[in-house]
N, CA, C and O of each residue as an XYZ file, in Angstrom:
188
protein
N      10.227    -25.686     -4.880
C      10.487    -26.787     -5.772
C      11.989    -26.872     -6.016
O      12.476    -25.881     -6.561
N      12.887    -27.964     -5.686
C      13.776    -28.385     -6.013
C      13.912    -28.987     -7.716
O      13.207    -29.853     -8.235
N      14.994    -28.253     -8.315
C      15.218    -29.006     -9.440
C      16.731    -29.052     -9.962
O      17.311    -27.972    -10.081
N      17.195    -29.866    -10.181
C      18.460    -30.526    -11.394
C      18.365    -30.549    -12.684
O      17.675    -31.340    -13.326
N      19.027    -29.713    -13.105
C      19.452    -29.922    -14.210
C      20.541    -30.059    -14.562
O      21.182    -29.107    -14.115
N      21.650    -31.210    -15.559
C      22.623    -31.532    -15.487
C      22.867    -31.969    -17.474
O      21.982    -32.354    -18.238
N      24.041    -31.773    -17.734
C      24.610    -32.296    -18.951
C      25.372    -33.455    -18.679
O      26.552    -33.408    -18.333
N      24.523    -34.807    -18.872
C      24.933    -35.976    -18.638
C      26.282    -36.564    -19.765
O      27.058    -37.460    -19.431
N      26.336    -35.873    -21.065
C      27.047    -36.252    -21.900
C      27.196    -37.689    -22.334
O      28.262    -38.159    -22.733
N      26.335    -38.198    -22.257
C      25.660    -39.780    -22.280
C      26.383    -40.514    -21.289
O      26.717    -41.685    -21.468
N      26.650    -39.832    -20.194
C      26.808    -40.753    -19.217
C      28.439    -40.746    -19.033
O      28.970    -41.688    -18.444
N      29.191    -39.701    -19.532
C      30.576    -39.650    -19.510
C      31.095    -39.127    -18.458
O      30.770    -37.941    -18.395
N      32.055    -39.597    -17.195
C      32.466    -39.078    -16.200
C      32.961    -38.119    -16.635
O      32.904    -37.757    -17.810
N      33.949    -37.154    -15.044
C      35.332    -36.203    -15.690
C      36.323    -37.005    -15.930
O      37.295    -36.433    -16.425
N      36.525    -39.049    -15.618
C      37.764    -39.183    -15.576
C      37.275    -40.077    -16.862
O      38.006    -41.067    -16.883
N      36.017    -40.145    -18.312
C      35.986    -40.228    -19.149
C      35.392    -41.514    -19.037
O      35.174    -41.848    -20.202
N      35.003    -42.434    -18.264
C      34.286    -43.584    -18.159
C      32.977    -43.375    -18.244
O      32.411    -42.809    -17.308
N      32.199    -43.828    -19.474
C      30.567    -44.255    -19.178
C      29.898    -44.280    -18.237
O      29.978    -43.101    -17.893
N      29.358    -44.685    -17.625
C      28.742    -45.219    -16.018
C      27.584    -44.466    -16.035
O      27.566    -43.251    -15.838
N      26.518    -45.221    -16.290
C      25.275    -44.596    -16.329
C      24.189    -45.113    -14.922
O      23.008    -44.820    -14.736
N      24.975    -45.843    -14.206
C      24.729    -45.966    -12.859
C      25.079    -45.293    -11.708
O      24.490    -45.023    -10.661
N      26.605    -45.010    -12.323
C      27.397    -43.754    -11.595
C      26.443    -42.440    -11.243
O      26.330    -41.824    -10.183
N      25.797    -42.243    -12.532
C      25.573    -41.283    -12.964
C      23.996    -41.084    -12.210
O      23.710    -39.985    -11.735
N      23.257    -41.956    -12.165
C      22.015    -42.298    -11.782
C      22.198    -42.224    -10.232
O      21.452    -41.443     -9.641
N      23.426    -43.202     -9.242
C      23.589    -42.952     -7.607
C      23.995    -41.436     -7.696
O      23.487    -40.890     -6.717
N      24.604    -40.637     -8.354
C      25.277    -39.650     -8.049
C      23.907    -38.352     -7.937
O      24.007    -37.380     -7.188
N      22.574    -38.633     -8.922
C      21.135    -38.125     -8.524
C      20.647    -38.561     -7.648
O      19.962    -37.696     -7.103
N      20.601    -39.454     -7.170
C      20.061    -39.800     -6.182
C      21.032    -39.235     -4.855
O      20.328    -38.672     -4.017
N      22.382    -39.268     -4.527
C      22.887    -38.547     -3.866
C      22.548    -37.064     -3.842
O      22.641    -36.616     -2.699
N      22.268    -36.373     -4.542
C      21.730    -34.803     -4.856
C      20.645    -34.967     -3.903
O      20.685    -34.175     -2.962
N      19.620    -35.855     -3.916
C      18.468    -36.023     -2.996
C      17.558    -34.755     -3.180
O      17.991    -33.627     -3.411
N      15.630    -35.258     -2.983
C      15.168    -34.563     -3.104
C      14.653    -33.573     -4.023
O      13.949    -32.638     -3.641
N      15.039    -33.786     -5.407
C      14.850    -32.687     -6.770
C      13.239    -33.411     -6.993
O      12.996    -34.611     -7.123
N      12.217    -32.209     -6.987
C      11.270    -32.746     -7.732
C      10.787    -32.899     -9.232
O       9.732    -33.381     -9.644
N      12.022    -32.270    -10.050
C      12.366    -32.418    -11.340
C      13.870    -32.512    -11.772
O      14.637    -31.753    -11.179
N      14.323    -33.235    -12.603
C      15.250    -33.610    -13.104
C      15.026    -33.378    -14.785
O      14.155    -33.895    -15.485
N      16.052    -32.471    -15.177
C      16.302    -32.254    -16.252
C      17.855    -32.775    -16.970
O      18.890    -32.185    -16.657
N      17.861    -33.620    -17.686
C      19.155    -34.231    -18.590
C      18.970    -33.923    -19.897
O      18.147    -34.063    -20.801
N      20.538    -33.229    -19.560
C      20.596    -32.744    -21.801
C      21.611    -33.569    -22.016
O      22.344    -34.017    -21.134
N      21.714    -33.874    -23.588
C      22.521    -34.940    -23.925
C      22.599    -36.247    -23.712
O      23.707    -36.751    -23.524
N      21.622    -36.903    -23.705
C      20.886    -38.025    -23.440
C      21.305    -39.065    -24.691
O      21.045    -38.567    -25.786
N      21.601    -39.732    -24.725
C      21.703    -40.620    -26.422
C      21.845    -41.771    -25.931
O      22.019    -42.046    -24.743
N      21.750    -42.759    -27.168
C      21.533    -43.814    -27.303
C      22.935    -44.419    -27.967
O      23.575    -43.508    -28.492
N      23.538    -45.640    -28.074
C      24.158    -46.242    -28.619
C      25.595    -45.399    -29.053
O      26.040    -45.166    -30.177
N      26.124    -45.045    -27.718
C      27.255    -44.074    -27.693
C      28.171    -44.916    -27.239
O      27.959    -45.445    -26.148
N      29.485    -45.253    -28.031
C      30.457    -45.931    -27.629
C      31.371    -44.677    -26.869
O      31.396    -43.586    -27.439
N      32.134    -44.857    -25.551
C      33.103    -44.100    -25.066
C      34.274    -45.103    -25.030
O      35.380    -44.747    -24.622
């Protein structure tokens, strides 16, 4: 079993931009995890 787990920080790059699409191709680039675990998940986070 493949799995990911990652601290998304609501979606904050390293170069500090949001991008929660970024963030979403960049799992899907990982390829293959049959579980995905995200900590720091939130809602209504201004960066």
């Amino acid at each position: 079993m493949r799995i990911i787990s990652w601290n998304i920080q609501w979606g904050r790059g390293a170069d500090g931009r949001v991008d929660l699409d970024r963030t979403i191709a960049t799992l899907r680039a990982l390829g293959g995890a049959e579980l995905i675990c995200l900590q720091e998940v939130a809602q209504n986070v201004t960066g």
